[in-house]
N, C-alpha and C positions, 0 to 999 in steps of 0.2 A: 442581265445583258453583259456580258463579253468587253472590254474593252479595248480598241484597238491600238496594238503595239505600237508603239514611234518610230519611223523607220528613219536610218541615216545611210552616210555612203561611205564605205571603206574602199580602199585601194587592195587588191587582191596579192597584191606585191609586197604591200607595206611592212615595214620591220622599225622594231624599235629605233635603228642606228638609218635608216633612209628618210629622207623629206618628204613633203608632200609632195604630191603630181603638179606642178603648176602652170598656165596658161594663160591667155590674154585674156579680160575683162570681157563677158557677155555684152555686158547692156553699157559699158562706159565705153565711148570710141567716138573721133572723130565723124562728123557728117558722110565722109567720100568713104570713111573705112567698114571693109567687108571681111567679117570672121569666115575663116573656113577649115578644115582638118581637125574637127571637134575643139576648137579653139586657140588652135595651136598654131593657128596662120592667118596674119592680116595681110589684105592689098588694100592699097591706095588705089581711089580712081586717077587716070591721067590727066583728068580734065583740069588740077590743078596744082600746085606745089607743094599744097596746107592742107590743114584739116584733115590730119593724119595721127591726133595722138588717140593713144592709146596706153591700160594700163594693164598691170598683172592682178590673173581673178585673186590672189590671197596678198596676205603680210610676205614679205621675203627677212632672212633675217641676217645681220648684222656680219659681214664676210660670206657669205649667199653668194656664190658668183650666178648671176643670171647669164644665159647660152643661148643667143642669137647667130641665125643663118640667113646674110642676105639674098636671096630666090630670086629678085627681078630686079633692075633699076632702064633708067630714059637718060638720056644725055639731053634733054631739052631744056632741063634745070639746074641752075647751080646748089653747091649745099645739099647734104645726102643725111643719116641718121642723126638723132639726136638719142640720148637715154641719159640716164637721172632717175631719181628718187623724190620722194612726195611722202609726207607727215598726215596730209591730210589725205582720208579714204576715199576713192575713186567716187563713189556714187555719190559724195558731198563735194566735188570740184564741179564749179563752171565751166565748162570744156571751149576755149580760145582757140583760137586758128592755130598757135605756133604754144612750142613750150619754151622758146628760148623767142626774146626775154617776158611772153606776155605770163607764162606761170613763176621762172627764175625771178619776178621783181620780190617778191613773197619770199620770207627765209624758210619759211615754209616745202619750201619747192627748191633743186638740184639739178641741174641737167649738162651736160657734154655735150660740144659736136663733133660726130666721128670725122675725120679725114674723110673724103669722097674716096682717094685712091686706096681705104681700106675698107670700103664700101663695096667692092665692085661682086657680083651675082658669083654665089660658094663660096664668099668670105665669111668666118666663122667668126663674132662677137661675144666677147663675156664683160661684164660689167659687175660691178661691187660696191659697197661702200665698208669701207676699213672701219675697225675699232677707234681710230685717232679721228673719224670725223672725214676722211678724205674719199672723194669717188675717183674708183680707178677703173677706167679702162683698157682692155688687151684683144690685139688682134689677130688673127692666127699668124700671122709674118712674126708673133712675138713682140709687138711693141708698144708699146704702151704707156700711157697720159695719165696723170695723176692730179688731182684740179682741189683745192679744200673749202670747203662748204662748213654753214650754218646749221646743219643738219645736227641731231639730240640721237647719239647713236642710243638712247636710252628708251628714244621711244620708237612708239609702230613706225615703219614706212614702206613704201608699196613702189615699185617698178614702173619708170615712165619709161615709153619707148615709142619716141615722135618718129611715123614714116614720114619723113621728110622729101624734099628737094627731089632728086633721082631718084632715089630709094623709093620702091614702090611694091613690093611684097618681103614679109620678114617669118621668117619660121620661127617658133618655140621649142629650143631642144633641151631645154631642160634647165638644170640648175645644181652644184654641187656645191659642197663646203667643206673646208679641210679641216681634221682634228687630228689630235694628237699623233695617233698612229695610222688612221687611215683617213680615206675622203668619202662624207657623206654626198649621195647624192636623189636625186628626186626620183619619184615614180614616173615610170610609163604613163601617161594621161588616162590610155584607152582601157584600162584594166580595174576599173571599178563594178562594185557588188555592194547589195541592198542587204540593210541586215536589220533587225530590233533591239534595242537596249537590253534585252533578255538575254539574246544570243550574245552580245557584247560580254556580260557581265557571268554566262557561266564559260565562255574561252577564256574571261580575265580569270577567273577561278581556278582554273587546273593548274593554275602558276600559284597562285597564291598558301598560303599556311592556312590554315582553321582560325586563329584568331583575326588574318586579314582579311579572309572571306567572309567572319560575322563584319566587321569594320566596314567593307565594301555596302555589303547588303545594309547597313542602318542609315551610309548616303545615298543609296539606291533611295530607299521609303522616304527619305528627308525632301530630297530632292522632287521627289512624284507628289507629295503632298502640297508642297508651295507652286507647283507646275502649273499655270492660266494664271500666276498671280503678277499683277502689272508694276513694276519698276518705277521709280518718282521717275518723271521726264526730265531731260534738261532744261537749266531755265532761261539756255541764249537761242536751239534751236527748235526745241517743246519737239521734238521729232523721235529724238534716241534717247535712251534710258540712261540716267547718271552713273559713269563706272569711275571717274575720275576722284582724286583725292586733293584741294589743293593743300599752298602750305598752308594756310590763314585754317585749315582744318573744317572747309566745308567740302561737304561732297555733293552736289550741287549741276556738274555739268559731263558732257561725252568726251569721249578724249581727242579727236580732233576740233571742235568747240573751245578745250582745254590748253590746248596747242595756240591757236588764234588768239584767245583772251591772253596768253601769258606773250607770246610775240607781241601780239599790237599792244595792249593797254599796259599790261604787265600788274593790273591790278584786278580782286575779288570781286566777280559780277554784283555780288551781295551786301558783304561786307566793305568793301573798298579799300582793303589794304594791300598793302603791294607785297606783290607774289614771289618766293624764292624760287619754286620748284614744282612739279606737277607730277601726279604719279596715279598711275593705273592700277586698279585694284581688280577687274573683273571684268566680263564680257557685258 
């Protein structure tokens, strides 16, 4: 019997030097908020002010400028977007009415409020969080707020972006980041394609040497042979599989798990000694 191939999703666009395609959170959003444009557009209901956060579906990374389009806003509300950054992974947040201050009490959590009058429907938003630790925001008039946070540019973090107050439909256009000579920037959303680890692994091929092509193939067979084999759990939310490394040199918990224990306690779920550092080693 045959066994069937793994299939993943590629971006049909994607190039070594481009970022991923990325988008708002499926299954993580506020109560009143409604995805729509294959993910790439939330509205708020008007019925109230709140209950409008919302995150991005992937990791964004460290100078990322995230690219918002405000589409709609209501003059019935004071206070219009908020955005920020979050350590901890969308589908492990309590989702609160507001991000500012019910997620910002947590160092865990980052967030801005946009000026209203840089709010207003076709105003274009980018947001970032610098290497020094600061989130900056810029708005197409070019001006821009720069706020300094608690944030571990060292670890994961992920895109808030609260439809707040007036604010009440926000487009996702994308995301770039600059480097040395040029600016990387993200995929088109809509341009993904189904493929097999097979097909992956003879297109990685026609690039590779004879010696990196045996190298590939004996982590291809490595990889397949230990493939259904389960992961120790973590042992604070018995949910995700331990990728975390602390200092005390247990490996023991998930990395946002890892995150919380070293904010709050600042000591080893296990051992109990106090913690320098945390560090990710794997998915």
């Amino acid at each position: 019997m045959t066994e069937k191939k793994k299939e993943k999703v590629k971006c049909v666009c994607h190039t070594s030097w481009s970022l991923k395609a990325i988008s708002f959170h499926s299954a993580v959003k506020g109560r009143l908020i409604t995805l729509s444009e294959d993910g790439r557009q939330v509205t708020r209901d008007v019925s109230s002010f709140c209950h409008g956060l919302t995150f991005s579906g992937r990791q964004v990374k460290i100078e990322e400028k995230v690219c918002l389009r405000v589409e709609q806003s209501v003059g019935r509300w004071h206070g219009a977007l908020r955005v920020g950054f979050a350590h901890v992974a969308p589908d492990q947040t309590t989702l609160p009415p507001f991000a500012i201050p019910d997620l910002t009490n947590s160092p865990l959590y980052a967030a801005v409020v946009v000026p209203v009058n840089t709010c207003r429907p076709g105003s274009d938003i980018q947001f970032w969080l610098k290497k020094n630790g600061c989130l900056r925001v810029q708005s197409s008039d070019g001006r821009t707020q720069s706020v300094p946070t608690a944030l571990n540019v060292k670890w994961p973090i992920w895109a808030i972006i609260d439809v707040y107050g007036q604010t009440t439909m926000v487009t996702m256009l994308g995301s770039k980041k600059k480097c040395f000579i040029f600016t990387r920037r993200s995929c088109p959303a809509l341009t993904h394609i189904k493929y097999t680890e097979d097909q992956d692994i003879q297109q990685t091929k026609k690039q590779l040497s004879m010696p990196e092509q045996a190298n590939l193939r004996k982590v291809h067979l490595v990889n397949t042979e230990h493939e259904g084999q389960n992961c120790e759990e973590c042992v604070v939310c018995y949910g995700d599989a331990e990728n975390t490394r602390l200092s005390c040199g247990h490996k023991c918990v998930c990395t946002p798990c890892a995150m919380k224990v070293y904010m709050t306690f600042g000591t080893c779920p296990l051992c109990r000694k106090r913690l320098d550092f945390v560090q990710p080693y794997g998915n």
